[in-house]
N, C-alpha and C positions, 0 to 999 in steps of 0.2 A: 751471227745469230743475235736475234735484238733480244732485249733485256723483256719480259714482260711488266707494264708499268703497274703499282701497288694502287688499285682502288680505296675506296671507303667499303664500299660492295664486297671485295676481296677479303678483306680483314673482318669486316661480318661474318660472313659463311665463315671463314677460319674459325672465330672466338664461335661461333654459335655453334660447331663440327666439334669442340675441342669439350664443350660444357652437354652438351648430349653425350658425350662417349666417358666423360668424368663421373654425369650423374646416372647413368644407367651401371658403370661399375661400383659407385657407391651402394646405389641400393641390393643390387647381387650380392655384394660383400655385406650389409647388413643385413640379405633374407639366410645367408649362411651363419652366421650367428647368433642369430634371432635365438633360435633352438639351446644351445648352452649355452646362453646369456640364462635364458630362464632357468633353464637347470641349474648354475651355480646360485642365481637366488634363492630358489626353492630349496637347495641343499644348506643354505645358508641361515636360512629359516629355521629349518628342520632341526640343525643345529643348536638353534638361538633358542627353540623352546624346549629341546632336551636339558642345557643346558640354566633355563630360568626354573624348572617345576620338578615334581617328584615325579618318582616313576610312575608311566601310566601307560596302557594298553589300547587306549582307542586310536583312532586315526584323525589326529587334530587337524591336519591341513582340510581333510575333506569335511569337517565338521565345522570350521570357521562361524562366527555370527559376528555380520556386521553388521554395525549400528550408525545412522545417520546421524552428527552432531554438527552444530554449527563452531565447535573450537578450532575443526581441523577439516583440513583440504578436502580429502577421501575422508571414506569410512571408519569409525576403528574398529577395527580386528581384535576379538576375542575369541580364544583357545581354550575350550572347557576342555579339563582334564580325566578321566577316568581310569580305575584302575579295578577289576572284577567289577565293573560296575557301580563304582562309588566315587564322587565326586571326591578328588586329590584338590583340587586349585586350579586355576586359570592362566592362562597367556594373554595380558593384554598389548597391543601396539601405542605408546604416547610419543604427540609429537610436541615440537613448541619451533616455531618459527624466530622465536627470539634469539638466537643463539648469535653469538660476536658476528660467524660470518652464515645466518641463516639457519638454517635445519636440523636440528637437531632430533634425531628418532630413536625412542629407545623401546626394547621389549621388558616389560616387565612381571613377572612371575609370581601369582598373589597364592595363600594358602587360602582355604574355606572360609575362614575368620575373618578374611583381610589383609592379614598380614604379610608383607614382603617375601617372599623365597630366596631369589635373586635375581640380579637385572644386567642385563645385554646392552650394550649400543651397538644398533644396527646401521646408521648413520651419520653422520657429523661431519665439518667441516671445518673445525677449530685452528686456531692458532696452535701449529705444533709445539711441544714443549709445553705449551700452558694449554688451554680447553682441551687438549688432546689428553692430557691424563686421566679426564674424567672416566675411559676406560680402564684402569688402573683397580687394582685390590684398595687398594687407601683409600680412595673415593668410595669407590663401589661397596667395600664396606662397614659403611655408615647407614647401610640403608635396608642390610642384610638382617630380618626376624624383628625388623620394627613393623608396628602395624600404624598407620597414620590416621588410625584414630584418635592415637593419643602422643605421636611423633610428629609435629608439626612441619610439614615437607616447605621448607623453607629454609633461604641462607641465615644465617646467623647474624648478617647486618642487614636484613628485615624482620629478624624477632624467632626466627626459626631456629632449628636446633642440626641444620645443617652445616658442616664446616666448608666454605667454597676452596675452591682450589686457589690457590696461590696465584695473584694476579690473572686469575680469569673467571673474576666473578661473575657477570654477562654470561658463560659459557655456563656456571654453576646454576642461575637462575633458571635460566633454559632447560635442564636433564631437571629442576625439579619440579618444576611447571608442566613438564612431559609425565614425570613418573606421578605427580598430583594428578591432572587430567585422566590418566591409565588407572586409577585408583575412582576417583569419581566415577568413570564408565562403567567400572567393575562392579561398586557399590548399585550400582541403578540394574542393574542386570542378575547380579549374582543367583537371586533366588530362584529365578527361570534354568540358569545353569544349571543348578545343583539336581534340578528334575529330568534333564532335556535326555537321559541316556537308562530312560527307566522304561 
């Protein structure tokens, strides 16, 4: 029995037979997890602003406003909050692209005043051990029932009254350049919120 001799032509249709049957099971395996992929986000979310604001009763996700800014990629995402119908505070989304290795996203939870509630990171990409603790009580708060009108959201070695983390100052600038931007948003908006559930 003779050998069948290996074309160029052979080895085509192989590799071309081999990347059609790779990418059509890619994408089936991604249209199967499309679905709770989103659902763990949304649940993560949902989450992230329980845990930024006070109690409140309306439905944030479906009441979202977002706002066109040129500091950030997409939109930001503001979460008016009500409770019997009284504005509680907001949910805002800031991000800063600055961060050691990129993205930094944090949610940040304002009272009616301004003032900070508490704040989430939703995102980041830091050096473990160092930017990585910005998730951390120690970090996070520092920033807990200040209001930045008169707490200057900035590190300490730019004049601010922020203490960065320990060798990961990059990382620090970053969450507070997010959580200023989310505070900015907030202030330009606020007033419209505080009406939008009457």
């Amino acid at each position: 029995m003779s050998k069948k001799e290996s074309t160029f032509l052979n080895m085509a249709l192989a590799l071309i037979v081999i990347t059609l049957v790779a990418g059509f099971s890619l994408g089936f395996v991604n249209d199967l997890t499309m679905g709770p992929k989103a659902e763990a986000k949304l649940a993560k979310k949902v989450n992230a602003l329980k845990a930024v604001l006070p109690e409140f009763d309306n439905d944030l996700v479906s009441e979202v406003v977002k706002i066109k800014t040129p500091i950030a990629k997409d939109s930001v995402e503001v979460y008016p909050a009500f409770k019997s119908g009284k504005f509680v505070g907001a949910a805002v989304i800031g991000a800063s692209e600055k961060g050691f290795s990129g993205l930094v996203k944090i949610m940040v939870g304002f009272k009616p005043d301004g003032g900070i509630q508490n704040i989430v990171v939703l995102e980041q990409k830091e050096t473990p051990g160092l930017g990585t603790k910005m998730k951390e009580e120690k970090f996070l708060g520092q920033f807990r029932d200040k209001n930045p009108t008169d707490y200057d959201l900035k590190v300490s070695k730019d004049g601010g009254e922020v203490d960065a983390l320990t060798g990961a100052t990059i990382s620090s600038r970053a969450f507070t350049e997010a959580a200023q931007s989310a505070y900015d948003e907030y202030m330009k908006i606020k007033d419209s919120l505080t009406k939008s559930n009457n």
